[in-house]
C-alpha positions as CSV (number, residue, x, y, z in Angstrom):
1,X,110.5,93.5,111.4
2,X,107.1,94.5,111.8
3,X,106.3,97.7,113.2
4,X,104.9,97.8,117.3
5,X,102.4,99.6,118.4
6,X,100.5,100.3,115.5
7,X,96.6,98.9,114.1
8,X,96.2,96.2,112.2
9,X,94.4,98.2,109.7
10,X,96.7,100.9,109.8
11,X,100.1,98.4,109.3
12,X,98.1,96.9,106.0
13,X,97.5,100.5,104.9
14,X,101.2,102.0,105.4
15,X,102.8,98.9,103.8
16,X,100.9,99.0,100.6
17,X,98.3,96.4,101.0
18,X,94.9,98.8,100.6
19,X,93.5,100.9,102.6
20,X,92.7,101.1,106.0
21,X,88.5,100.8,105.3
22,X,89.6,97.7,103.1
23,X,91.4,96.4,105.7
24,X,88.7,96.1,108.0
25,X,87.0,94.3,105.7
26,X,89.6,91.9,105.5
27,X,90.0,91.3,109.5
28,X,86.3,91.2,109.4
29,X,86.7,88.1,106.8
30,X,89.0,86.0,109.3
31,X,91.8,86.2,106.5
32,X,94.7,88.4,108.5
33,X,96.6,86.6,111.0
34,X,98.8,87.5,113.4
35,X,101.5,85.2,114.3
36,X,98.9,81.9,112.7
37,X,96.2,83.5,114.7
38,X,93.6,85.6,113.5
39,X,93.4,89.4,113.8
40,X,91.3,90.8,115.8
41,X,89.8,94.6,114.7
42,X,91.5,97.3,116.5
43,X,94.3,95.1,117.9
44,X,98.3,95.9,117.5
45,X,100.8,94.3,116.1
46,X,104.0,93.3,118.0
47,X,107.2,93.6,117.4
48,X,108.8,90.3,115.7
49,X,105.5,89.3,114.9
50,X,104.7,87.9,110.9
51,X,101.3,89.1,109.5
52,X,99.7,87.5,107.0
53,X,96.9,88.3,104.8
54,X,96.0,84.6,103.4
55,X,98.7,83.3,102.3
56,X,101.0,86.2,101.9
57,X,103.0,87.6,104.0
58,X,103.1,91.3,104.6
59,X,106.3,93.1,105.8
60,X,107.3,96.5,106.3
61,X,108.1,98.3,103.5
62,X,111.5,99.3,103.2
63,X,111.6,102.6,101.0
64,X,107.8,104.6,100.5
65,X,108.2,105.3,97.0
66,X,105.4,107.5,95.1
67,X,104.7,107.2,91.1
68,X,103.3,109.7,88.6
69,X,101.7,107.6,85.9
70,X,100.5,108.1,82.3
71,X,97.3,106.1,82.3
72,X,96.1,105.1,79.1
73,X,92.4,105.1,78.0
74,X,91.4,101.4,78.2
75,X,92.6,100.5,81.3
76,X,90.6,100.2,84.3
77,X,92.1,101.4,87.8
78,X,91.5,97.7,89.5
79,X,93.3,94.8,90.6
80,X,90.5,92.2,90.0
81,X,88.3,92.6,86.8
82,X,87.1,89.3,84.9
83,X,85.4,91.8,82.4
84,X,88.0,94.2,82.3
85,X,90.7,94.0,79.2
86,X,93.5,96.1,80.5
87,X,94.1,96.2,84.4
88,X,96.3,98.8,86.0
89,X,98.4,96.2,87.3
90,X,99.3,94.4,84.6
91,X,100.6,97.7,82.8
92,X,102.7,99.0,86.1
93,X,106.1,96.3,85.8
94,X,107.9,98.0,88.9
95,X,109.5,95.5,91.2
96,X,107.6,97.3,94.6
97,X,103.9,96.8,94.9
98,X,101.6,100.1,94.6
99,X,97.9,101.4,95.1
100,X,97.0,104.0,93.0
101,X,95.2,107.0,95.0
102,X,92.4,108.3,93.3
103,X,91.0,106.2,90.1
104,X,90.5,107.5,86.4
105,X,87.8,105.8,84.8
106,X,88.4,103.4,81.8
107,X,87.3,105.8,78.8
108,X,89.5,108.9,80.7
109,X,93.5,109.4,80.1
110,X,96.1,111.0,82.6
111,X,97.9,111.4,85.3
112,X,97.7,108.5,88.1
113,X,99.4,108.6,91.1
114,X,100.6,105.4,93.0
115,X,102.1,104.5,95.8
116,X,103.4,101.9,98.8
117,X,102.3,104.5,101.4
118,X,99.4,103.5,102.7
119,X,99.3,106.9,105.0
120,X,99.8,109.2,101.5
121,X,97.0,107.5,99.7
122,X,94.5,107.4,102.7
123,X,95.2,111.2,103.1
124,X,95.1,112.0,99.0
125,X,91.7,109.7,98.7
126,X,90.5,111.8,101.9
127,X,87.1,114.4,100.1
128,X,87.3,116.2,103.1
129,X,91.1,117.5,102.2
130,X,89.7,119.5,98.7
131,X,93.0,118.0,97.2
132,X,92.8,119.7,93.7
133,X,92.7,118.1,90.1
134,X,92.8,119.6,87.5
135,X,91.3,117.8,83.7
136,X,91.9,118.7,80.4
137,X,88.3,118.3,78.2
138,X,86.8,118.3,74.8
139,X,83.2,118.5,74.4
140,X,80.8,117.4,71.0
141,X,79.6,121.3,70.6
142,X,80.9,124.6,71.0
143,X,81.4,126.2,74.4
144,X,79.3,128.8,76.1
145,X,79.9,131.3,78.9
146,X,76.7,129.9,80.3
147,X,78.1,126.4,80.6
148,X,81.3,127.6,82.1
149,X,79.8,129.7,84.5
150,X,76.7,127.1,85.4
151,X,79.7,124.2,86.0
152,X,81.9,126.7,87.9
153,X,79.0,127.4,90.7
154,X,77.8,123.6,91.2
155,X,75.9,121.2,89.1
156,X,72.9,119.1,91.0
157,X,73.5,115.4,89.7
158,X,70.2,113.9,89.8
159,X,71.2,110.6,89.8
160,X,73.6,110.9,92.9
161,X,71.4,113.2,94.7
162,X,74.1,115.8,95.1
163,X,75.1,119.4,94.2
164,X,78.7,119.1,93.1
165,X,81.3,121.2,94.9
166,X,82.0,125.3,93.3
167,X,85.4,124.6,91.3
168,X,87.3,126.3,88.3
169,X,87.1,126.5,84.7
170,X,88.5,128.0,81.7
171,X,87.5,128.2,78.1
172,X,90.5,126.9,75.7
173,X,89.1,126.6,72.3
174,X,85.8,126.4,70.6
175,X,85.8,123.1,72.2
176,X,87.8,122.5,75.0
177,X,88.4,123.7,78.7
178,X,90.1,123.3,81.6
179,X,88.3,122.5,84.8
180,X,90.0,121.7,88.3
181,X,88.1,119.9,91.3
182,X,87.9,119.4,94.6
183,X,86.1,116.2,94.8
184,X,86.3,112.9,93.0
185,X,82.2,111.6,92.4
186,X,81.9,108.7,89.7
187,X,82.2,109.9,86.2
188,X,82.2,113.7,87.3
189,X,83.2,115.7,84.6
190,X,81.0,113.6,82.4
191,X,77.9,114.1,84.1
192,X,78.4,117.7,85.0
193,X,78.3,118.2,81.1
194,X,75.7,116.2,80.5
195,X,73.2,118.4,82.4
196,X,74.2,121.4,80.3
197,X,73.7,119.1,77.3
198,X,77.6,118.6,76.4
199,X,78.8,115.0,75.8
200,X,82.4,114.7,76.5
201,X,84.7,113.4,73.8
202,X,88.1,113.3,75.5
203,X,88.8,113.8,78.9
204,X,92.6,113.7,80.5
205,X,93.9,114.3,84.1
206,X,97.0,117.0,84.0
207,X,97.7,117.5,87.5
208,X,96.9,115.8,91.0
209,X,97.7,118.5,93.7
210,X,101.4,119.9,92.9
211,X,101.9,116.9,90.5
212,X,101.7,117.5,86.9
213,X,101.5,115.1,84.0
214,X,104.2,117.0,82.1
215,X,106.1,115.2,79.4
216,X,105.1,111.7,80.3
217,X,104.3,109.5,77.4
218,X,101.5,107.3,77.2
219,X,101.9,104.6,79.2
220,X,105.0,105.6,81.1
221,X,105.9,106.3,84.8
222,X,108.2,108.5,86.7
223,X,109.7,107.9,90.6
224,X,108.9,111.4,92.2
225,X,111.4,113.0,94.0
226,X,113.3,115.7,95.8
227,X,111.0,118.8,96.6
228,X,107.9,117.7,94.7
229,X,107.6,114.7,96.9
230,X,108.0,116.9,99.8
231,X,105.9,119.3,98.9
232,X,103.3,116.6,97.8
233,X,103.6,115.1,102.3
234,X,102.8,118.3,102.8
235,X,100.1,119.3,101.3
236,X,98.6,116.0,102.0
237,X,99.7,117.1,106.1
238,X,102.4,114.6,106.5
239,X,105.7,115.3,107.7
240,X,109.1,114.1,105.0
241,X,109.5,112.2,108.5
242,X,106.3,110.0,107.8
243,X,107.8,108.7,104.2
244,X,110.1,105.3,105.8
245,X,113.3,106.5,104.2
């Protein structure tokens, strides 16, 4: 039964449908119905009431499940891509439909988290929060203190017309480092590099917030669980009460 009391937007969010800014979008379209008559923006849904977004209709989702995912380079983080190969839902075959918080372009590898909680993702997505990732990279030349001190303090990206946020790094090898951020601008890593003159050669997520990539093979998922899910609500700042089970 559909849940009363709460905004259109936010009911298509917390059941897995996208998020609350696409949702608007949506309404806006005339495509979201209420009972075969169409949303209005801002309105509630009633109790007993069947929602539909075109065709489809959306009910309450019965268990919030999160996912830790191994994405592979190749695929590109999007449902809808008439240019793209490999789509991230076409390589995800898990019976419960999930949005993944928090892209990784198609040339990067890593960790990918996904889930039918529309409240997680909108609060992991949120750059205000600082939620930290941390990325694994290898560069085409050797590593200076210079470049890790010049990334570390904020790099102005002159084709987005911003200073990127202070964040960490650490020299691994001749070649490598380990750099965790607090923001998630297009193609970050790459183009902080490419000011200092560094062309990134591989570049893989290890960790979203308390999540870590771990053993996961290529390719491969995991149902989170137990205290890292909890702890995972709460850093985001939602209550294990918030989570549907």
């Amino acid at each position: 039964m559909p849940e009363s009391g709460i905004r259109i937007n936010k009911y298509l969010a917390a059941n897995g449908i996208c998020s609350r800014r696409d949702a608007d979008k949506l309404i806006a379209q005339g495509i979201v119905t209420i009972d075969g008559r169409r949303a209005e923006a801002g309105e509630k849904v009633p109790a007993g009431s069947t929602v539909r977004v075109g065709k489809r209709i959306v009910k309450p989702a019965s268990r919030k499940v999160v996912l830790a995912y191994y994405k592979p380079m190749g695929v590109v983080c999007s449902e809808r891509d008439p240019h793209a190969d490999k789509l991230l839902t076409d390589m995800i075959n898990y019976p419960v439909r999930v949005t993944y918080a928090g892209r990784l372009d198609k040339d990067s590898e890593g960790l990918l988290l996904l889930s039918n909680d529309g409240e997680l993702i909108q609060a992991m997505m949120k750059g205000s929060a600082g939620h930290e990732k941390e990325y694994a990279v290898r560069v085409n030349k050797e590593i200076t203190e210079e470049f890790l001190r010049g990334m570390e303090k904020g790099v102005y990206l002159r084709d987005l017309d911003v200073t990127t946020r202070t964040c960490r790094v650490s020299k691994e090898g001749k070649y490598t480092f380990r750099i965790v951020l607090t923001q998630g601008l297009n193609r970050q890593i790459r183009r902080m590099c490419s000011v200092f003159g560094y062309e990134v050669r591989h570049l893989k997520r290890v960790r979203v917030l308390n999540i870590t990539l771990g053993d996961l093979k290529i390719g491969a998922y995991r149902e989170l669980s137990g205290e890292e899910t909890e702890a995972l609500y709460a850093q985001c700042g939602l209550s294990p009460t918030q989570r549907g089970e």
